[in-house]
NUDO-788036 format. One line per field, with one value per atom (N, C-alpha, C): x, y, z; residue number from 1; residue in three letters. Coordinates in steps of 0.2 Angstrom, whole numbers, m for minus. Example, Ala and Ser with C-alpha at 12.3 -4.5 7.8 and 13.67 -1.06 7.14 Angstrom:
<nodes>
c1 = c(66:62:66:64:68:64);
c2 = c(m28:m22:m16:m11:m5:0);
c3 = c(39:39:39:35:36:39);
seq = c(1:1:1:2:2:2);
type = c(ala:ala:ala:ser:ser:ser);
</nodes>
This chain:
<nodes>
c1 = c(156:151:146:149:142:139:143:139:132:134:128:125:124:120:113:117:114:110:112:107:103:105:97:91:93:91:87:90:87:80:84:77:72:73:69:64:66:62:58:61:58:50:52:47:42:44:39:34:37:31:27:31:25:19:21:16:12:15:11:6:7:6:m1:1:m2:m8:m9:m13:m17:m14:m18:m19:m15:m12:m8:m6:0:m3:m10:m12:m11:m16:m14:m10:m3:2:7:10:15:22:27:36:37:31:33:31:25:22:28:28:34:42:42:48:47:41:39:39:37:36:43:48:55:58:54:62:66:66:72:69:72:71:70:66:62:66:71:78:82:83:85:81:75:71:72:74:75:84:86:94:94:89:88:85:78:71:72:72:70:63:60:52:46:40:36:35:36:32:41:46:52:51:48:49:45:38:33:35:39:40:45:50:54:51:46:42:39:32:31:32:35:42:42:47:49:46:38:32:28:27:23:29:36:40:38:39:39:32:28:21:19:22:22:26:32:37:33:29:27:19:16:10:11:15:20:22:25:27:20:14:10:6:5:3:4:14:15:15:11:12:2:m2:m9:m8:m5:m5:m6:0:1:m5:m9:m11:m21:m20:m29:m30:m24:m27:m26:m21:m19:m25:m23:m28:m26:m32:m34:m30:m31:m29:m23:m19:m13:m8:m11:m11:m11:m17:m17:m14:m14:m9:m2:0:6:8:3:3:1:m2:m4:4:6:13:19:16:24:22:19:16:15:8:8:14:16:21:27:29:35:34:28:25:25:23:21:26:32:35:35:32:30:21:17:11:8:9:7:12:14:20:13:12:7:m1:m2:m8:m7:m4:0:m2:2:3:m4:m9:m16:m21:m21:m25:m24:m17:m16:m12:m15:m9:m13:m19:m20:m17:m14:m11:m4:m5:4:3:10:8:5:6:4:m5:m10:m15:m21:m18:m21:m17:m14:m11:m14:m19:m24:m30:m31:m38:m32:m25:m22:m20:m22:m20:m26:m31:m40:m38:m36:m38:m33:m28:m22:m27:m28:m32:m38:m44:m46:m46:m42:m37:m33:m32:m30:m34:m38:m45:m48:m49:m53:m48:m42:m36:m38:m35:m38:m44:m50:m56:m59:m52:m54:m56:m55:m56:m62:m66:m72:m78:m82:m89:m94:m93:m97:m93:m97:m94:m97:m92:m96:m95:m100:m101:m95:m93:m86:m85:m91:m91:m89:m93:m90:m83:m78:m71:m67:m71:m72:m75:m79:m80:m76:m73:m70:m64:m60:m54:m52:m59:m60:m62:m64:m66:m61:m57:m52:m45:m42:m40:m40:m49:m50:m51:m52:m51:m43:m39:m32:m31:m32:m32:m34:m39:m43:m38:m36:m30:m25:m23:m16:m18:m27:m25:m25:m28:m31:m26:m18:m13:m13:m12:m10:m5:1:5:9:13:13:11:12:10:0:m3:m9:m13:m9:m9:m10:m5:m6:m9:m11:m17:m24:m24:m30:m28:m26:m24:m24:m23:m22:m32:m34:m41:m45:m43:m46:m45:m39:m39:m40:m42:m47:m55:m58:m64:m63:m60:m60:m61:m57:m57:m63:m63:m69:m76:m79:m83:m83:m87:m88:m89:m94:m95:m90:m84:m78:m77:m81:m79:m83:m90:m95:m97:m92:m88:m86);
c2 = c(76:81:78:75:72:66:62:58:60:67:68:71:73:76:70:65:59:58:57:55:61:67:71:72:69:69:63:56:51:52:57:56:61:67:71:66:62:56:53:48:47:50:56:59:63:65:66:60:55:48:48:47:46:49:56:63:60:58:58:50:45:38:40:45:47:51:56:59:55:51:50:39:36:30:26:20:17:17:18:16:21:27:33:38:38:40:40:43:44:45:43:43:53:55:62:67:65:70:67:62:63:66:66:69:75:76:84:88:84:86:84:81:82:89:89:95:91:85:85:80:81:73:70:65:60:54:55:50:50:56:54:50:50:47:38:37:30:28:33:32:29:31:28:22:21:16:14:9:3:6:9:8:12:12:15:9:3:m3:m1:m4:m3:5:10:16:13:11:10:5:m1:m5:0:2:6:8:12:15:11:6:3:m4:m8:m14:m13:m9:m10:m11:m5:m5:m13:m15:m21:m27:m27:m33:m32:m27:m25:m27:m25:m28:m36:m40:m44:m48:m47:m48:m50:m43:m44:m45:m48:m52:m58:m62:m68:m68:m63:m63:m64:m60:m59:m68:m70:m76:m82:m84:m88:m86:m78:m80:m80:m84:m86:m88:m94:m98:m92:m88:m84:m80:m77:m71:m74:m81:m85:m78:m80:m80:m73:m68:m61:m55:m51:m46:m45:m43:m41:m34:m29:m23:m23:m25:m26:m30:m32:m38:m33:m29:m25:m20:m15:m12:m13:m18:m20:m20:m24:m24:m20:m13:m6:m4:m4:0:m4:m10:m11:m10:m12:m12:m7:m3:4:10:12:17:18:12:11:15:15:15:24:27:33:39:38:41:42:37:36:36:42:38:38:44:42:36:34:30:22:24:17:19:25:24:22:25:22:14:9:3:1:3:0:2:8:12:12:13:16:11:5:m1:m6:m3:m7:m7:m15:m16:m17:m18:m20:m26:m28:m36:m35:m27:m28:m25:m24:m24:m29:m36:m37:m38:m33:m34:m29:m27:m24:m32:m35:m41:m46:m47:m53:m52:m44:m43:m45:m42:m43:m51:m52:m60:m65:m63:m64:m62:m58:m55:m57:m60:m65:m70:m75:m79:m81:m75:m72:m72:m68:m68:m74:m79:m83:m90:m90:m95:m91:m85:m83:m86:m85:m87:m93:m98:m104:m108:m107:m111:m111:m105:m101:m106:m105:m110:m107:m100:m98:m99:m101:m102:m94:m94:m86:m88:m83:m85:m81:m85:m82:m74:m73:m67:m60:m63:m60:m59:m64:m61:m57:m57:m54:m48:m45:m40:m35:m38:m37:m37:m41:m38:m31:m31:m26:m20:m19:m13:m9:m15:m13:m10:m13:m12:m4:m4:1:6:7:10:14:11:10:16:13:16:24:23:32:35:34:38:39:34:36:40:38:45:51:54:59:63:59:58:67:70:76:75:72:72:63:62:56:57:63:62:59:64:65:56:55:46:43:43:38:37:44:47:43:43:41:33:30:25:21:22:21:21:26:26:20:19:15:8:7:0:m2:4:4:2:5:3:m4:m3:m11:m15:m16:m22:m19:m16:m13:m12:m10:m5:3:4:10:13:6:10:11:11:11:20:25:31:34:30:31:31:30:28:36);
c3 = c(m47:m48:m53:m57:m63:m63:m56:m54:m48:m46:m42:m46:m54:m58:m61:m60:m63:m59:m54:m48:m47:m47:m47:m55:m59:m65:m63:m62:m61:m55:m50:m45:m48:m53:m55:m58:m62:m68:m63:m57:m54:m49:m47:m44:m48:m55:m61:m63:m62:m63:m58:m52:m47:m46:m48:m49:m55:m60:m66:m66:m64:m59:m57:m50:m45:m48:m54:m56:m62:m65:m72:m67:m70:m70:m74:m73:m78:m85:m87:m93:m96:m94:m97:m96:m92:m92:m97:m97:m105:m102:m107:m104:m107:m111:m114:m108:m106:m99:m95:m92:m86:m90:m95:m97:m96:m98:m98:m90:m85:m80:m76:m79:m76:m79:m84:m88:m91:m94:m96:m105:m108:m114:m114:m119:m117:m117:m120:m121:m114:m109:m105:m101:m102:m97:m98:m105:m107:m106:m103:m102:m96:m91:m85:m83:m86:m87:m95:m96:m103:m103:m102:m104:m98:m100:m95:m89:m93:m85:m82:m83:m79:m75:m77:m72:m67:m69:m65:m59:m62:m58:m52:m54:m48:m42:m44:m39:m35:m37:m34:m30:m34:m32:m24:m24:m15:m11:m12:m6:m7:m13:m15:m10:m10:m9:1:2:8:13:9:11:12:5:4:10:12:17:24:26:31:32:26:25:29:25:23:32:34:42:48:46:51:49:44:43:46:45:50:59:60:68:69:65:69:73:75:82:88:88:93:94:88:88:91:91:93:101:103:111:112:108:109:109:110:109:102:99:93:88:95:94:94:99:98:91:90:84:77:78:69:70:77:78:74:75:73:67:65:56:52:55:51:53:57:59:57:53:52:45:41:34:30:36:32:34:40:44:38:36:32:26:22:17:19:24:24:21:19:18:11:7:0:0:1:3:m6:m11:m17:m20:m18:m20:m20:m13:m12:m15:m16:m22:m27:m29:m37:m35:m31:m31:m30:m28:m26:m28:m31:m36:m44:m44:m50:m57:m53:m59:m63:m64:m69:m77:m79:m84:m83:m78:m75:m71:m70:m64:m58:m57:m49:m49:m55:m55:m50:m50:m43:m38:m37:m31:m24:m26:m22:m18:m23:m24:m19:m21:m18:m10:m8:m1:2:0:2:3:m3:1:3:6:13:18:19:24:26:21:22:25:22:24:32:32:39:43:44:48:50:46:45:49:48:54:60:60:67:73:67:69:68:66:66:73:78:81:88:84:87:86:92:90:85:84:79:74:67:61:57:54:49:40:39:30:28:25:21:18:17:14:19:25:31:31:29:30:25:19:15:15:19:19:24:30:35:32:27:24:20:15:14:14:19:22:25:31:33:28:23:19:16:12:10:15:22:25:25:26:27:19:14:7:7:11:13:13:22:25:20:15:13:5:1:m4:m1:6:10:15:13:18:19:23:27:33:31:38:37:41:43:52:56:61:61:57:54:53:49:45:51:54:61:66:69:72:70:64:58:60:57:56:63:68:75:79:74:77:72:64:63:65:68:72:76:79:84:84:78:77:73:68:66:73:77:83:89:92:95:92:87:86:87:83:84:91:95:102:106:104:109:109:104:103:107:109:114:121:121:129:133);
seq = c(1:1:1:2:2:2:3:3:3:4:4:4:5:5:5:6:6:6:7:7:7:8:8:8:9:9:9:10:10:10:11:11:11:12:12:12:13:13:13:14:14:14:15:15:15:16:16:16:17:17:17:18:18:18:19:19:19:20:20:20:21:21:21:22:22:22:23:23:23:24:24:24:25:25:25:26:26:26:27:27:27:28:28:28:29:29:29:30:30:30:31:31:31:32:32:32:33:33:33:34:34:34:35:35:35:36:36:36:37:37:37:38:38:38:39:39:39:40:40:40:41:41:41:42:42:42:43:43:43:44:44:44:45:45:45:46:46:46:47:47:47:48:48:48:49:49:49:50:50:50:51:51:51:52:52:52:53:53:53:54:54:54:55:55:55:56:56:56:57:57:57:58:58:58:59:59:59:60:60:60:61:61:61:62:62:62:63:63:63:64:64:64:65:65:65:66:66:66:67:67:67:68:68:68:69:69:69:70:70:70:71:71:71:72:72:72:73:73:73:74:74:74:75:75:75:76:76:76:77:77:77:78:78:78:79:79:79:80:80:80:81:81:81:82:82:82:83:83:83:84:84:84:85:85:85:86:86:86:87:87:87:88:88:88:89:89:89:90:90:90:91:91:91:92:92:92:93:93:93:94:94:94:95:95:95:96:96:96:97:97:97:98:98:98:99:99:99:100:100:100:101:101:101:102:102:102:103:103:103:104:104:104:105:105:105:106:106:106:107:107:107:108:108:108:109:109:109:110:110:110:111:111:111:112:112:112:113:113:113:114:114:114:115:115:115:116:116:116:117:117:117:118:118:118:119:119:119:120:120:120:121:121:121:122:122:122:123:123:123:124:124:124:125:125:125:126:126:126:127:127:127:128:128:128:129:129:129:130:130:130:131:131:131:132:132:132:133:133:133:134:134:134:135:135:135:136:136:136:137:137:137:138:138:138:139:139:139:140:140:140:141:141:141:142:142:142:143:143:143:144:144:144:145:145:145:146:146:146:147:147:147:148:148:148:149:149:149:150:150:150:151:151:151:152:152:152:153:153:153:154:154:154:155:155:155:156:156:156:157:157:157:158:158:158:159:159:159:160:160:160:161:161:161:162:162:162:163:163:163:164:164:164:165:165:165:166:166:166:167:167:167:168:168:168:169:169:169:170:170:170:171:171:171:172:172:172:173:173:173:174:174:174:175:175:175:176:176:176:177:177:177:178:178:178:179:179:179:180:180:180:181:181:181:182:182:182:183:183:183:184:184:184:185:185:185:186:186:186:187:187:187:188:188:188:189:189:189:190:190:190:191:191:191:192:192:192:193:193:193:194:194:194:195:195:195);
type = c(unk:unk:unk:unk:unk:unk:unk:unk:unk:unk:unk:unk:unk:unk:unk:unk:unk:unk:unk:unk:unk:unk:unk:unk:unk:unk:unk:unk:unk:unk:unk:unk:unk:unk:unk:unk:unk:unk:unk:unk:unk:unk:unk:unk:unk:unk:unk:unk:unk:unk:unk:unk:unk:unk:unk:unk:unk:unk:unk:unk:unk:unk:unk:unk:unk:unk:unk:unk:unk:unk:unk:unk:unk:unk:unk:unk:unk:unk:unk:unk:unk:unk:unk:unk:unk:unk:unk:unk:unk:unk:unk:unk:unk:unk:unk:unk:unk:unk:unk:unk:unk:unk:unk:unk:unk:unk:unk:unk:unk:unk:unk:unk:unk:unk:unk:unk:unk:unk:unk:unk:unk:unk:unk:unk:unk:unk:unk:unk:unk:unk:unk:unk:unk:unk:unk:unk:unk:unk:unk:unk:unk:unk:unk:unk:unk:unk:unk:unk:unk:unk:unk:unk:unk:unk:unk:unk:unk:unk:unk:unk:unk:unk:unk:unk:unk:unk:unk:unk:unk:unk:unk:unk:unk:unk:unk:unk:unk:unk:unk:unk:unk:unk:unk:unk:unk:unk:unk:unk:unk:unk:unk:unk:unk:unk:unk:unk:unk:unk:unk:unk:unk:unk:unk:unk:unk:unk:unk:unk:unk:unk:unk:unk:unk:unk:unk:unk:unk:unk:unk:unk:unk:unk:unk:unk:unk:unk:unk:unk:unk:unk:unk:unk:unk:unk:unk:unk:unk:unk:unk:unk:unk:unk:unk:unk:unk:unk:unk:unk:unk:unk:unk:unk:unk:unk:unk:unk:unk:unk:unk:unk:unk:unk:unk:unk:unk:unk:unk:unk:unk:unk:unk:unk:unk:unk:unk:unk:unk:unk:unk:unk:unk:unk:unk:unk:unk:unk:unk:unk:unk:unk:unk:unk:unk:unk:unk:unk:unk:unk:unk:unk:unk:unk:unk:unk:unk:unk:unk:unk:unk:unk:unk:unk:unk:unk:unk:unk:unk:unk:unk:unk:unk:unk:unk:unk:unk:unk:unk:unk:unk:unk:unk:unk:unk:unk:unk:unk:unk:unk:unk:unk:unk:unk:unk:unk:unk:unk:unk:unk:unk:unk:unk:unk:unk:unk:unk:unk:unk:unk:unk:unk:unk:unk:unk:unk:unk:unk:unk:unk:unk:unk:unk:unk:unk:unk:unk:unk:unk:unk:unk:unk:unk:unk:unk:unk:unk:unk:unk:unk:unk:unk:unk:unk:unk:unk:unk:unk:unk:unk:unk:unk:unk:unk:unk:unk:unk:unk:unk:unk:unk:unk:unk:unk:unk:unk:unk:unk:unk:unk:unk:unk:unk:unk:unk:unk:unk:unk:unk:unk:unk:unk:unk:unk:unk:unk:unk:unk:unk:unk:unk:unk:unk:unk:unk:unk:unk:unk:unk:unk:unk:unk:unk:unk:unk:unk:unk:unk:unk:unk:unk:unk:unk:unk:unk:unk:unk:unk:unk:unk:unk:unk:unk:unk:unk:unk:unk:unk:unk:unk:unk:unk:unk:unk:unk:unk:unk:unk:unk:unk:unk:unk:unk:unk:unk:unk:unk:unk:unk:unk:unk:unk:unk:unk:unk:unk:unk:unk:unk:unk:unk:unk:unk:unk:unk:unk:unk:unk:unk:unk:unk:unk:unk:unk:unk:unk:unk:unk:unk:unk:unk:unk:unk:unk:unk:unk:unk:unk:unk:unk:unk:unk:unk:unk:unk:unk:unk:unk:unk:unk:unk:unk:unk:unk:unk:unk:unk:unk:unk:unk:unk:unk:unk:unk:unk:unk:unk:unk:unk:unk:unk:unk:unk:unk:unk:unk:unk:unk:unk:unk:unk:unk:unk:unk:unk:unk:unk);
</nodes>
């Protein structure tokens, strides 16, 4: 019995941050507000987290490892992906990446918006530029050559697209929907809605 106390104590601490993350940020967040908005004292909240980066880090950690996992996965498979459909291809890596993440969607603002002064501060800039990266092996072996900035700009759009949907999140059925049509314009155009 007092071990399922802790553990709802612990998840109240936990979901009082994400709330508090999610609203303010890591910078100006306080261990008193989220103590305040668990209900509990400010010493319990340090019974569980060493500190406000340790709370921070709990939250965001698994989505940032997770993502990075399958960064790291879609990367080594360029080869395959020169000759594949496109669609098929981001499909895949919005549903593996983000779908997972949907369950936590302020969890992943927090991680992408909300971290400056922490490690994962650029951890927004260092997916833009995987993706980049990404784009650019793809389209290595095209007779058009394009200005770098172009993959740049296509990383980012797509990304911050992606970002929309999840501070706007209304559903996970909703997200996917969303999410499903903008990988659709991503790889098509817009004309494909004209149709």
């Amino acid at each position: 019995m007092v071990q399922v106390l802790k553990e709802d104590v612990k998840q109240r601490i936990f979901d009082a941050a994400v709330e508090e993350f999610y609203d303010k940020d890591y910078k100006t967040a306080t261990i008193r507000d989220i103590a305040g908005r668990a209900e509990v004292p400010i010493g319990l909240v340090y019974s569980y987290y060493e500190n406000k980066e340790d709370l921070f880090n709990a939250i965001v950690e698994p989505i940032a490892t997770n993502m990075d996992y399958l960064m790291r996965t879609e990367e080594s498979r360029v080869e395959e992906k020169r000759n594949a459909d496109p669609f098929n291809n981001l499909r895949r890596i919005v549903t593996d990446s983000i779908f997972h993440s949907l369950d936590n969607p302020k969890s992943l603002v927090v991680l992408m918006d909300k971290s400056f002064g922490t490690r994962y501060q650029d951890f927004k800039g260092n997916i833009i530029r995987r993706m980049e990266l990404h784009i650019k092996a793809v389209l290595a072996d095209r007779e058009t050559q394009y200005d770098s900035l172009l993959f740049h700009i296509w990383a980012s759009s797509l990304l911050e697209g992606i970002c929309e949907i999840i501070r706007h999140y209304r559903g996970r059925k909703w997200a996917e929907q969303m999410l499903e049509l903008l990988a659709k314009q991503y790889c098509y155009g817009i004309n494909v809605f004209l149709e």
